[in-house]
C-alpha positions in Angstrom: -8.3 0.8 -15.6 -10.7 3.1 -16.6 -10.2 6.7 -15.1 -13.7 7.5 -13.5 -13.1 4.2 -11.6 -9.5 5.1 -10.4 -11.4 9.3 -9.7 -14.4 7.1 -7.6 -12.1 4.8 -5.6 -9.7 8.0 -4.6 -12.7 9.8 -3.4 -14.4 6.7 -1.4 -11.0 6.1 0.1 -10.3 10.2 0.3 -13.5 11.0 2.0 -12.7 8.2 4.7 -9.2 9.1 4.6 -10.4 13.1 6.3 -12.9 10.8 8.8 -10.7 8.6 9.9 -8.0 11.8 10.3 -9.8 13.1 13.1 -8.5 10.4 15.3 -5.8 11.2 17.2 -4.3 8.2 15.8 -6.4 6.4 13.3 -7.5 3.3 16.0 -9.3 5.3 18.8 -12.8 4.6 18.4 -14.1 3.6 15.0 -11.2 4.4 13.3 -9.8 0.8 13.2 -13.5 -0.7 12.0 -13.1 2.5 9.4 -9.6 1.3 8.5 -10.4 -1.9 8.0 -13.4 -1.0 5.4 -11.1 0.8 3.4 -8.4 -1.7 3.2 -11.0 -4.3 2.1 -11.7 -1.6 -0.2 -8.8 -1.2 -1.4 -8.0 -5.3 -1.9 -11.5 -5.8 -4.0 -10.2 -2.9 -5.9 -6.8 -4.6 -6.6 -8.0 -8.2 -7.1 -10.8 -6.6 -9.5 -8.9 -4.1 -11.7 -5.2 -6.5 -11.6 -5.2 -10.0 -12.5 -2.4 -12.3 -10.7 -3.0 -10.2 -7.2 -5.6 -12.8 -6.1 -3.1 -16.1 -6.8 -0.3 -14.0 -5.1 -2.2 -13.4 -2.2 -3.0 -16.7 -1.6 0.8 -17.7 -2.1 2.2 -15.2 0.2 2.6 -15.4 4.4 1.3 -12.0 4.3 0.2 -9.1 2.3 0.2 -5.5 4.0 -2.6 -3.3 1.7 -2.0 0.0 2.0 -5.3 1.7 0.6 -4.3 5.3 0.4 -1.4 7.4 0.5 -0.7 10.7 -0.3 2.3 12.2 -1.6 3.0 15.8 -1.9 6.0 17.6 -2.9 7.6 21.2 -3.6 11.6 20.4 -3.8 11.2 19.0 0.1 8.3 16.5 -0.1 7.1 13.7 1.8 4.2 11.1 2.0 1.6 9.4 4.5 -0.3 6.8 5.0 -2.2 3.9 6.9 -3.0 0.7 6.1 -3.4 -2.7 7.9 -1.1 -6.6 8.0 -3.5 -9.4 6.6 -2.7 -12.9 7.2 -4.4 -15.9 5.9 -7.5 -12.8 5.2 -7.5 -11.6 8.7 -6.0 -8.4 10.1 -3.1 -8.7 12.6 -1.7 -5.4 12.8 -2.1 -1.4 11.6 0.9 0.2 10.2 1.9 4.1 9.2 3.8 4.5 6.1 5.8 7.5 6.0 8.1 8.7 3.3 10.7 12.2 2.9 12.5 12.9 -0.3 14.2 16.1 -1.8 15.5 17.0 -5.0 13.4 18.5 -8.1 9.8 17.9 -7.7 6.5 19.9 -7.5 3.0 18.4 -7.4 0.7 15.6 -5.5 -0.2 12.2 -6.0 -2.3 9.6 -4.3 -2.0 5.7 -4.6 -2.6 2.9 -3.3 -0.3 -0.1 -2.6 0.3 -3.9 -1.1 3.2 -5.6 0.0 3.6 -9.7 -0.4 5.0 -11.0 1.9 6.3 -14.4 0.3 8.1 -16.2 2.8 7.4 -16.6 6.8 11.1 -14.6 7.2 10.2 -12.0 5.2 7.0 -11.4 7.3 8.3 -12.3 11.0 11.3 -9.6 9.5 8.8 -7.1 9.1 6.9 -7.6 11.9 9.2 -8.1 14.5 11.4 -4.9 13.6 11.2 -1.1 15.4 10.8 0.4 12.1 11.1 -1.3 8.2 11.8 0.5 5.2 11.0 -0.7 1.6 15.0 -0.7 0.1 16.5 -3.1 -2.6 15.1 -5.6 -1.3 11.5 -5.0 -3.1 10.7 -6.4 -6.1 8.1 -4.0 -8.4 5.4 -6.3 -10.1 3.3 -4.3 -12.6 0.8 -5.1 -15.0 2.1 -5.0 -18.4 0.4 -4.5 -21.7 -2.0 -6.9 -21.5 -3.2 -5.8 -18.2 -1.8 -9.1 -16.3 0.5 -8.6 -13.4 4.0 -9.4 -14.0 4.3 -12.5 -11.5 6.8 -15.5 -12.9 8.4 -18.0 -10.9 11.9 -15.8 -10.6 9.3 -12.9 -9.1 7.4 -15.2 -6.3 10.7 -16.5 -5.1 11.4 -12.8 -3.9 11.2 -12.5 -0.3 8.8 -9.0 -0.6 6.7 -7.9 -4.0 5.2 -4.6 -4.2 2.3 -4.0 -6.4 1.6 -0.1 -6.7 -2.2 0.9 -7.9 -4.5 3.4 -8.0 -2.7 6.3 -8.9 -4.1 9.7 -9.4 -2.0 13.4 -9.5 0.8 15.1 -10.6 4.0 13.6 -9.9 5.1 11.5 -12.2 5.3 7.6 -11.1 4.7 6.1 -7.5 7.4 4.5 -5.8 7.5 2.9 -2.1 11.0 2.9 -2.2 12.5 3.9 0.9 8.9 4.5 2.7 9.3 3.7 6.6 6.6 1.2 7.6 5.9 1.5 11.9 3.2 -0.6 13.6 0.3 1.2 15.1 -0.5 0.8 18.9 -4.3 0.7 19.1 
């Protein structure tokens, strides 16, 4: 992935990002059609710039695409984002991610991510709950070398695969580990 590709997507998704702000919570108004344009965004992005994403989709109950979040940190930091619950292509639900960590860090970082949901547990788990959080659970597919993503039989059997893209800043890596997912109330 090229870097003026990952600069352009960050600023598309950025600039709507600040619009979509001004909302008091992200649906009012246009702010779910603007969502939604972003997520899509976000997806052609994926399927585009990371081979295997398209197959899993299409094996997985669900995929929640998370098409920015922004992570920022000085020894207390903490992280943000929307995104919206696709099913079969279609958009069910809006969630927040939200993410606190402490320890040794300085710096900012934005990415993008999705969550597969593989089987119909997995999804009516995350659906259904007051509040999930990405734990143990997860199973990370990256691209390696080559550029393909990581996906073998072992991996798709996982109830919940995470494929982090996107990324742009100064903290070191991008992890959704521990990030509290809540649905969004239009």
């Amino acid at each position: 992935m090229s870097s003026i590709n990952r600069r352009y997507f960050l600023l598309a998704a950025g600039a709507l990002t600040t619009t979509t702000a001004a909302c008091s919570n992200g649906m009012g108004g246009q702010g779910a059609d603007r969502l939604n344009l972003r997520v899509e965004a976000a997806k052609d992005y994926m399927f585009a710039n990371i081979p295997g994403t398209r197959n899993l989709a299409d094996k997985a109950a669900g995929v929640l695409i998370m098409p920015l979040v922004t992570k920022a940190g000085l020894g207390v930091g903490g992280s943000y984002g929307r995104g919206a619950l696709q099913i079969n292509g279609a958009t069910v639900d809006y969630y927040s991610a939200t993410q606190a960590s402490f320890g040794i860090q300085i710096g900012a970082q934005q990415y993008a991510h999705a969550l597969f949901f593989m089987t119909p547990e997995a999804l009516g788990d995350f659906r259904f709950s007051s509040g999930w959080a990405a734990g143990a659970d997860v199973e990370y597919a990256v691209s390696d070398r080559g550029n393909n993503l990581g996906v073998d039989t072992t991996t798709v059997l996982n109830p919940v695969i995470a494929v982090v893209f996107g990324q742009a800043g100064l903290i070191a890596g991008a992890s959704i580990e521990g990030t509290k997912y809540t649905r969004i109330i239009p």
